[in-house]
C-alpha positions in Angstrom: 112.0 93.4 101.3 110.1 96.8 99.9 110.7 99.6 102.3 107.5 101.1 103.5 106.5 104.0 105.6 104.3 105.2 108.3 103.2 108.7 108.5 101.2 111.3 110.3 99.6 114.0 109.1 97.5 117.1 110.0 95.6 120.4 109.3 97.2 123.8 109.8 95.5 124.0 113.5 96.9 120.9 114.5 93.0 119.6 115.9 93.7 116.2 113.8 95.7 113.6 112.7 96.1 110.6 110.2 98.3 107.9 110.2 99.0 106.4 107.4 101.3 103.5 105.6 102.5 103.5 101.8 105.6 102.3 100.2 105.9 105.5 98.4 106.0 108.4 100.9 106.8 111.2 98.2 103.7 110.2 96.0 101.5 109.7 98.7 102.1 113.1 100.3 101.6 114.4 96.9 97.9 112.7 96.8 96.9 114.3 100.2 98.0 117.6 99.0 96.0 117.4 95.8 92.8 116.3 97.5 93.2 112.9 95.9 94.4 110.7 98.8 91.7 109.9 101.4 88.6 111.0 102.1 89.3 112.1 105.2 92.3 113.8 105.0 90.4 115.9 101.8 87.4 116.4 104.6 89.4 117.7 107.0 91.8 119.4 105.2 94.8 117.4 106.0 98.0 118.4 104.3 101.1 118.9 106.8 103.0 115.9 107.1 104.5 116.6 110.8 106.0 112.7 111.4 107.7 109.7 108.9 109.2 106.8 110.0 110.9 104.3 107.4 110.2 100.2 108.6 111.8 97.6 106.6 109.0 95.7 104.7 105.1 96.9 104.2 104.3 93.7 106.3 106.2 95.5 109.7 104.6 99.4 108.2 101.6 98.0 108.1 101.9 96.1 111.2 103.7 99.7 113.0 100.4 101.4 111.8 97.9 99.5 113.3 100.0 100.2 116.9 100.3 103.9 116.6 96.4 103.9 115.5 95.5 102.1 119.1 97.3 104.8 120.5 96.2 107.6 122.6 96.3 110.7 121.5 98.9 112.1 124.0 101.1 109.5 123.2 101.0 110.2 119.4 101.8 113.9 120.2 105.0 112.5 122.4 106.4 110.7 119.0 105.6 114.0 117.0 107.2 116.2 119.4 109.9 114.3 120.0 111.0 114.1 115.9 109.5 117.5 115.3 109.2 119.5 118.3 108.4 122.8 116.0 105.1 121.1 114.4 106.6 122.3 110.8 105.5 120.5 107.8 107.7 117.6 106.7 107.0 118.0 103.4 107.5 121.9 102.4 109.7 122.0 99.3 109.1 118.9 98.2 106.1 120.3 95.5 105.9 123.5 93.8 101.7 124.7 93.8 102.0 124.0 90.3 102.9 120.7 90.5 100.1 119.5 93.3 97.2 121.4 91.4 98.8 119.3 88.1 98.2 116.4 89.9 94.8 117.2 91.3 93.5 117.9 87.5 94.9 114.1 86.3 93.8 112.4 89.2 90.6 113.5 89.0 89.9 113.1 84.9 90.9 116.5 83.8 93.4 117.3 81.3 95.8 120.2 82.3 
């Protein structure tokens, strides 16, 4: 069974969040960082990844995404804090700036 992942993200003022699913959490990170993942992470500016949690098989990620989407909101901050009560970005160190404006340029046509 492929691994998958279900993530939150959010701005630097913490007034919204995405969830999200992908079997590739490094890549997909990378894409919201670059502007190239969703449209509305790029619209509102989502690129801190404050909560991951591995399920076994994209069937159960997908399936784990769909219940933390029907959530409240209050309860979504609960699973945040309680993994990450500082609100820090996951995902700091895991790119250079060089590396996520590389991938902006080739995901959107341009050479480097």
């Amino acid at each position: 069974m492929k691994q998958g992942y279900v993530y939150i993200m959010s701005n630097h003022s913490r007034s919204t969040l995405y969830i999200g699913v992908t079997s590739n959490l490094e890549r997909r990170i990378l894409e919201h960082k670059s502007s190239t993942g969703s449209k509305f992470t790029t619209h509102y500016h989502l690129t801190d990844l404050l909560y991951y949690e591995p399920v076994e098989g994209m069937e159960n990620a997908i399936r784990r995404e769909k219940q933390l989407k029907a959530w409240h909101r209050e309860w979504k901050w609960t699973l945040i804090n309680a993994e990450n009560p500082d609100l820090k970005d996951l995902s700091v160190g895991w790119f250079t700036e060089k590396e996520i404006q590389e991938y902006s340029r080739n995901a959107n046509g341009r050479s480097p």
